[in-house]
C-alpha positions as YAML, in Angstrom:
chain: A
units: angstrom
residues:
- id: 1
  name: UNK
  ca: [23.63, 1.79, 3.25]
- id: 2
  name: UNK
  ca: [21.12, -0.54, 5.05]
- id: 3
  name: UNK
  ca: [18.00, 0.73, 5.39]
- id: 4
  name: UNK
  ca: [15.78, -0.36, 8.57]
- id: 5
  name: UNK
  ca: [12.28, -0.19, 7.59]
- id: 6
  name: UNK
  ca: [10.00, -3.15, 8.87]
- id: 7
  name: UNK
  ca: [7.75, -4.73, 6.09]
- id: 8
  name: UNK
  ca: [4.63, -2.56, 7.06]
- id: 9
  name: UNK
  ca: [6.79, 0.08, 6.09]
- id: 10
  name: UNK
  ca: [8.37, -1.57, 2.82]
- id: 11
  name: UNK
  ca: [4.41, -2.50, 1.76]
- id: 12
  name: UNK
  ca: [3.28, 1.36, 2.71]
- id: 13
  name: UNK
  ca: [6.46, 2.17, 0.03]
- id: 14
  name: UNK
  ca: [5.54, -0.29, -2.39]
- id: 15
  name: UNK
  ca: [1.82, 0.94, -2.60]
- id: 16
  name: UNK
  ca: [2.66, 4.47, -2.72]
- id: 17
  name: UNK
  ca: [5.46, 3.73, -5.79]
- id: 18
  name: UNK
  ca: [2.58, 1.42, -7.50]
- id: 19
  name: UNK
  ca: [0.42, 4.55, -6.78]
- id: 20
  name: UNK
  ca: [2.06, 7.04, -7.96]
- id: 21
  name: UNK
  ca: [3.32, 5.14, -10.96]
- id: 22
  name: UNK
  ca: [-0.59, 4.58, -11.75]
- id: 23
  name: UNK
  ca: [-1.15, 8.25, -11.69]
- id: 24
  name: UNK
  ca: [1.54, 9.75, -13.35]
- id: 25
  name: UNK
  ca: [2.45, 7.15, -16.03]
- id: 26
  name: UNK
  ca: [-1.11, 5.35, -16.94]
- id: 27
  name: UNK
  ca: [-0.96, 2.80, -19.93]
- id: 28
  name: UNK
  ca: [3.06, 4.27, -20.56]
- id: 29
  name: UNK
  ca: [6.13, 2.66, -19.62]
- id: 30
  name: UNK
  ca: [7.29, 4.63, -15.89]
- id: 31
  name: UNK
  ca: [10.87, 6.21, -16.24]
- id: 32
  name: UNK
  ca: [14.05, 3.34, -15.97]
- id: 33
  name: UNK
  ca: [14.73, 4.70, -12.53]
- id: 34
  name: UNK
  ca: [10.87, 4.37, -11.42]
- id: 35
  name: UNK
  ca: [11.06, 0.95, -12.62]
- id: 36
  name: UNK
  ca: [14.25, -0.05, -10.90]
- id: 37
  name: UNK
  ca: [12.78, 0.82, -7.55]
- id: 38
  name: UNK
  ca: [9.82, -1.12, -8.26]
- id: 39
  name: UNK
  ca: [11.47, -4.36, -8.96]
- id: 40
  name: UNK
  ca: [13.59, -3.51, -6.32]
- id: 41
  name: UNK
  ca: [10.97, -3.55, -4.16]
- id: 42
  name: UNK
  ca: [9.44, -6.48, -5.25]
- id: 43
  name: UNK
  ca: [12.79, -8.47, -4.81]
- id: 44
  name: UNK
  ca: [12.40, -7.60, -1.05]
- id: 45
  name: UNK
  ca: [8.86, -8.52, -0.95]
- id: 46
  name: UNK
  ca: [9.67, -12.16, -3.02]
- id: 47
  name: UNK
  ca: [12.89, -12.73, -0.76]
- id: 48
  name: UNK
  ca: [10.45, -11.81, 2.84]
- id: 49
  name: UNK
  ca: [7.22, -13.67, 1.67]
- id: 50
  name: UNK
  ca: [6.92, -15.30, 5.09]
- id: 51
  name: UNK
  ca: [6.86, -11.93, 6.58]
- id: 52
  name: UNK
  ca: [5.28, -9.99, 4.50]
- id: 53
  name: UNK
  ca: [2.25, -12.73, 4.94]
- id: 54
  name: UNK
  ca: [2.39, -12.31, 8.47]
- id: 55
  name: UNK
  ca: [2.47, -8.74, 8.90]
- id: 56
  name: UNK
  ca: [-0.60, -8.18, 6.31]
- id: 57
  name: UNK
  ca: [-2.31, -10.62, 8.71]
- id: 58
  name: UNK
  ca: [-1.43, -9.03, 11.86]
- id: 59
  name: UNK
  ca: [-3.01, -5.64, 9.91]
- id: 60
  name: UNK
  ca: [-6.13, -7.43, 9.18]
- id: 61
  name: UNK
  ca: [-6.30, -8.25, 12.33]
- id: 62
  name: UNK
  ca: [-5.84, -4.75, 14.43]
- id: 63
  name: UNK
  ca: [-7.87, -3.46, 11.84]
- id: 64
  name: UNK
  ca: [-10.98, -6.00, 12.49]
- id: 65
  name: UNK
  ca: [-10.23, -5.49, 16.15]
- id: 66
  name: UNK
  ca: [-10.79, -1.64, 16.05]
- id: 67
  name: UNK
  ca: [-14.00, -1.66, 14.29]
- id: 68
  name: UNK
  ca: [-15.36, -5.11, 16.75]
...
């Protein structure tokens, strides 16, 4: 299975796993398969740098935009 998220939507996952694993599991070690996912996640984010830079940029940017 392929998934076809774009990196805004791989970042939105990856701070809602870090979030959730902040909440649920503070100062304890998060369940194996909780863990997997998160270095999973951060495997994608390592291997798409480039774009991951670029689309937190472009955010910044819409964002600044809106409020201008």
């Amino acid at each position: 299975m392929k998934p076809d998220l774009s990196m805004a939507e791989i970042l939105a996952l990856v701070e809602i796993v870090d979030e959730h694993v902040d909440r649920n599991f503070p100062g304890v070690d998060p369940p194996r398969l909780l863990r997997e996912v998160q270095q999973k996640l951060d495997a994608i984010i390592i291997r798409h740098r480039k774009e991951v830079d670029t689309t937190l940029k472009s955010g910044k940017k819409t964002k600044s935009a809106r409020k201008g």
